[in-house]
N, C-alpha and C positions, 0 to 999 in steps of 0.2 A: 504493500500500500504506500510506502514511502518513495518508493522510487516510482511508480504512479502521481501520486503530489509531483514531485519534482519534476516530474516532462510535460503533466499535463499541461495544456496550452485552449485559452477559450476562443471559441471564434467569431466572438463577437455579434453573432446571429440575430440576438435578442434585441427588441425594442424598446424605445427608452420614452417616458412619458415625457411630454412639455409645460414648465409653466408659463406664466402668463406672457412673459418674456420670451417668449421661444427658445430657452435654455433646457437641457435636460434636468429634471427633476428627480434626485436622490429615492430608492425604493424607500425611504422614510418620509419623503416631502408626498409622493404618491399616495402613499398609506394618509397621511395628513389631509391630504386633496380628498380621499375615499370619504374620512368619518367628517368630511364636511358635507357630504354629498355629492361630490362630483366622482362621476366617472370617469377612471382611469382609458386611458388609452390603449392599453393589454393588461391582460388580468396579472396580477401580482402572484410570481411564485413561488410558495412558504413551504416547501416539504417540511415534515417534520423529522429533523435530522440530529439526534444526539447523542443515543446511546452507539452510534459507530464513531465515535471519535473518542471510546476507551479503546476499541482497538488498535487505533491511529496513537494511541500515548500507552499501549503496551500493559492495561491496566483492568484489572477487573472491575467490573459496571458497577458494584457495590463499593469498591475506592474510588472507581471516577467520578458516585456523583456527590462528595464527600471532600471533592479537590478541585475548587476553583482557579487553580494558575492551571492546572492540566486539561480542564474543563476548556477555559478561553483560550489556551493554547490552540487545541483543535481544532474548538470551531472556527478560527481566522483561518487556519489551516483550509476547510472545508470549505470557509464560504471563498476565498481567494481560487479554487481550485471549480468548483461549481457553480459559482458566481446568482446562486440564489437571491432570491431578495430579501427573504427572512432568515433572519438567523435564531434556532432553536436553542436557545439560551438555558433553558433547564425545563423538562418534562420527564416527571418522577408520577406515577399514578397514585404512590401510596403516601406522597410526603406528609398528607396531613393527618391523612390517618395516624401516624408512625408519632408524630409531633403532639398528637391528640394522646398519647399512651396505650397504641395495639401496638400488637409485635408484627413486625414484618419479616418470613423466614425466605431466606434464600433456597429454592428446590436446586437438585446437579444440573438442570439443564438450561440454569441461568434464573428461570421465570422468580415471580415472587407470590408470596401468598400469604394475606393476613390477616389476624386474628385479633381479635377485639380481646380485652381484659374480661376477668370471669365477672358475672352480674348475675341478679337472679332477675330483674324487672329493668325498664328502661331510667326507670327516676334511677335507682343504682346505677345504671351505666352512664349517666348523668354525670350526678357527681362524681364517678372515677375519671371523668376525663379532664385532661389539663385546660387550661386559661388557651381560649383563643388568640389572645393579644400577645401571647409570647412566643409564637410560633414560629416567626420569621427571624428571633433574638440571637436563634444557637443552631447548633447541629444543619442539617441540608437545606432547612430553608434560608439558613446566613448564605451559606455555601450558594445558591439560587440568587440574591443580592448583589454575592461580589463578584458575581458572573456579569449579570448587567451591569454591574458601575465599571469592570474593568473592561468589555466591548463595548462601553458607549465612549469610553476614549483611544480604545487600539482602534479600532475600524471605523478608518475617516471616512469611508466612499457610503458611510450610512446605511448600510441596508435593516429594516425593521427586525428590533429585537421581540423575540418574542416567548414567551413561556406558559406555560399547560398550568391553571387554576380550578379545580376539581369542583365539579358542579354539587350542591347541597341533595340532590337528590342519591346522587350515584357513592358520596360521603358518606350519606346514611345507611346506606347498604350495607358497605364497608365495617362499621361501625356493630351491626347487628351479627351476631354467629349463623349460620345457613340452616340454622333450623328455628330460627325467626324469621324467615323470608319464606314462607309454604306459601303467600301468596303476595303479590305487588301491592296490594292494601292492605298488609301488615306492615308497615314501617312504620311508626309511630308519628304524627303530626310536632312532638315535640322534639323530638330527633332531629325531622327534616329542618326545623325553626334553629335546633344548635347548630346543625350542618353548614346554615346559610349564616350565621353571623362569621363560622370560621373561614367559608368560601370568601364575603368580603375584607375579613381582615388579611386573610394572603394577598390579596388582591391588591390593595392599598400598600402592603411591602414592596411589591415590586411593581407596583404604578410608581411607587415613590423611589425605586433603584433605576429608573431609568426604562421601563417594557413600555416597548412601541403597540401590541398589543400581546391583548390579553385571551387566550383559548378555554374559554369557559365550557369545559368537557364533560359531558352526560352522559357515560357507557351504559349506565340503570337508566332505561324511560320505559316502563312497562306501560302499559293498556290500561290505562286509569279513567276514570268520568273527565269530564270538564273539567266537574267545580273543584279536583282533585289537581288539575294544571293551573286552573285560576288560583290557587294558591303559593303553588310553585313560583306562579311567575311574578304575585306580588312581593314574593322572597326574593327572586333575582332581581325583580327592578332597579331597587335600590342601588346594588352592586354593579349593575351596568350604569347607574346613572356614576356613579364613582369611578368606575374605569374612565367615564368618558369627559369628565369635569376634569382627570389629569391627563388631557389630549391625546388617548389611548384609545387606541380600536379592542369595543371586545366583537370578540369571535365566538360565537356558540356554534359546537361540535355535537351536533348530537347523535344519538344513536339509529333514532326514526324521529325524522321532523315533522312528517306526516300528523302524527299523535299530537301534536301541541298547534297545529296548523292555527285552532283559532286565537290562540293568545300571544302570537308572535305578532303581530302587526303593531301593537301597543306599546308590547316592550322593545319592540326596539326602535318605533318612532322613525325610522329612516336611515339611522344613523349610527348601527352596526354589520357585521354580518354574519348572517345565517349559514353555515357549512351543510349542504346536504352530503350524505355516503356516497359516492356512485358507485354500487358495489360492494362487498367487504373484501378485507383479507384472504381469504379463505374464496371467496366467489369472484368470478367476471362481471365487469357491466353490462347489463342487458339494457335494450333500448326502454322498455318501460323506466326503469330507472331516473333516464336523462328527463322522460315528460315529467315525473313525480319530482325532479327538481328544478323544474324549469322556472319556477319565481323566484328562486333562492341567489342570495348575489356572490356564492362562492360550491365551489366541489371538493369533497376528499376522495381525493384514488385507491385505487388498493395497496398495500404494498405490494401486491405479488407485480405490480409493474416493474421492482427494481429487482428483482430478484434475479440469478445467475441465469437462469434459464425461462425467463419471460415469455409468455405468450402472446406471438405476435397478433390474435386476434383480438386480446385485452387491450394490447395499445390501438390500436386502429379502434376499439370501439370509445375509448377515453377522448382519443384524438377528436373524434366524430362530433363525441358530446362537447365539448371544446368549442370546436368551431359553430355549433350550434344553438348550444348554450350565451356562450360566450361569457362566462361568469369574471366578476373581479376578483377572486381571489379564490389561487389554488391550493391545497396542501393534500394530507394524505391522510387516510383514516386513522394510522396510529404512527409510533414511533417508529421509523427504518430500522428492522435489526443491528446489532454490529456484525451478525454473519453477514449482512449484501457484502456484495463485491462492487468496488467504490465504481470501477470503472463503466460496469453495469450501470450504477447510478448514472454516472454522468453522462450516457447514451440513450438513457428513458428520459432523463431532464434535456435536452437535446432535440428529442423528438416531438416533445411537451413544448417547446417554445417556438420550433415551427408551426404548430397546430394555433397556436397563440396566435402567431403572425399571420396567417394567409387569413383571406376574406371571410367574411359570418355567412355560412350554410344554414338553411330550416332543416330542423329535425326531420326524417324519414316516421309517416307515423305508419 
């Protein structure tokens, strides 16, 4: 991979947005242009790219994310090499659960998995859990912080910092043992209520280090009524109106945007953006997909585009949606292993940016 970095050469393919001056505008001046309302020129592209730069520093993904000089090291490395426009500054699934007092165990095959403290009722799990407000003070979520403040002064060419803030819903999950979860309306309404004060206080740590935006991530969105979302989303409101009072794009990533369809218009007022799936990891895009996202002003891909052995039907049907869609703002559904092969990367990102650049086609319905 190292000697990869060092040859790699960009070529310059990509296009570059204008401000009002007719100068090129920085992938952060864009992003700024975006949560004004304006429409960017080509869609902004944020893979999510982090845990491959322990293997780029030779480090296990449990010291990497634990080591902000080797952290920022990389990723300059990474975005210098794939010339991204976001830069994935720190995306940890379990930080706050971990920060809240569950243990997060490392399985042999890298993954993680975590376990709430022993409770007998949810008021007990309540008070076992630590102060939201001290979350970001120590341990990975400092380490998250000094990640942003050290790449908002190494990486002059600006590109959007950005990092993974764990939605209150998918929190709460987290928080319950899996035989509290027999059904999606067992989570407790006072859970979901602690969940959301500690979602906005991460949030407000690293609006305040310097995050160009924010990915407010919902892996839990089960099949709930409404008036079960219209709660949800008076939880999030708040926390998106705070992302966005410190000139911050949030991003919601959700799992199915479809389920929350009617209480997205409010929260986000115009002036975020919506990530639909195209796809999962595990699945190809099919064309139904691309119409189920077609109001949405952003798409996550699959990973499996970056993988060694890529299916070239997945990228041509990505591409498609691309050019059809036309979304402002791309990324991926989760984090890029550190098994991809960087080089593979940089020939799916590549392809992704010519799709970007040629004319806007209508969907095939």
């Amino acid at each position: 991979m190292v000697r990869f970095l060092a040859r790699c050469q960009t070529d310059g393919s990509h296009l570059q947005a204008l401000n009002y001056m007719g100068e090129p505008l920085t992938p952060r001046g864009t992003l700024k242009a975006l949560l004004r309302g304006e429409t960017p020129q080509r869609p902004l592209l944020m893979p999510i790219i982090f845990s491959l730069g322990s293997r780029l520093e030779n480090l296990p993904l449990r010291e990497f994310q634990s080591n902000p000089t080797k952290i920022a090291n990389a990723l300059r490395q990474i975005r210098a090499v794939l010339k991204v426009d976001g830069v994935a500054c720190y995306f940890d699934p379990f930080l706050e659960a971990e920060a809240l007092g569950c243990r997060v165990e490392w399985l042999p095959d890298g993954s993680q998995r975590v376990t709430p403290p022993p409770y007998t009722d949810v008021d007990e799990l309540l008070q076992k859990l630590k102060t939201p407000d001290s979350i970001c003070e120590k341990g990975r979520g400092r380490a998250g912080c000094e990640v942003l403040q050290r790449l908002k002064a190494m990486l002059r060419d600006e590109p959007a910092l950005m990092v993974r803030v764990t939605g209150p819903l998918t929190l709460a999950a987290q928080l319950l043992s899996p035989g509290d979860l027999d059904t999606p309306a067992s989570v407790p309404s006072s859970l979901i209520e602690c969940a959301a004060e500690v979602t906005a206080c991460v949030a407000k740590e690293f609006v305040a280090a310097g995050a160009d935006a924010i990915f407010l991530t919902e892996d839990f969105l089960p099949d709930l009524p409404d008036e079960n979302y219209q709660h949800w989303a008076a939880l999030l409101e708040p926390v998106i109106n705070l992302v966005r009072f410190y000139d911050c794009l949030p991003v919601l990533l959700l799992e199915d945007p479809a389920r929350v369809g009617a209480v997205l218009p409010g929260l986000l007022q115009g002036h975020g953006c919506l990530v639909g799936r195209l796809g999962t990891p595990e699945r190809k895009p099919e064309a139904g997909d691309w119409r189920a996202t077609a109001s949405l002003r952003g798409l996550a891909l699959p990973n499996n585009l970056f993988a060694e052995r890529a299916d070239d039907g997945c990228m041509s049907a990505a591409c498609a949606a691309i050019r059809g869609l036309r979304p402002m703002l791309l990324t991926t559904t989760a984090d890029i292993p550190m098994t991809a092969d960087l080089k593979q990367v940089a020939t799916a990102l590549k392809s992704l940016r010519e799709a970007c650049a040629e004319p806007e086609q209508g969907l095939r319905r």
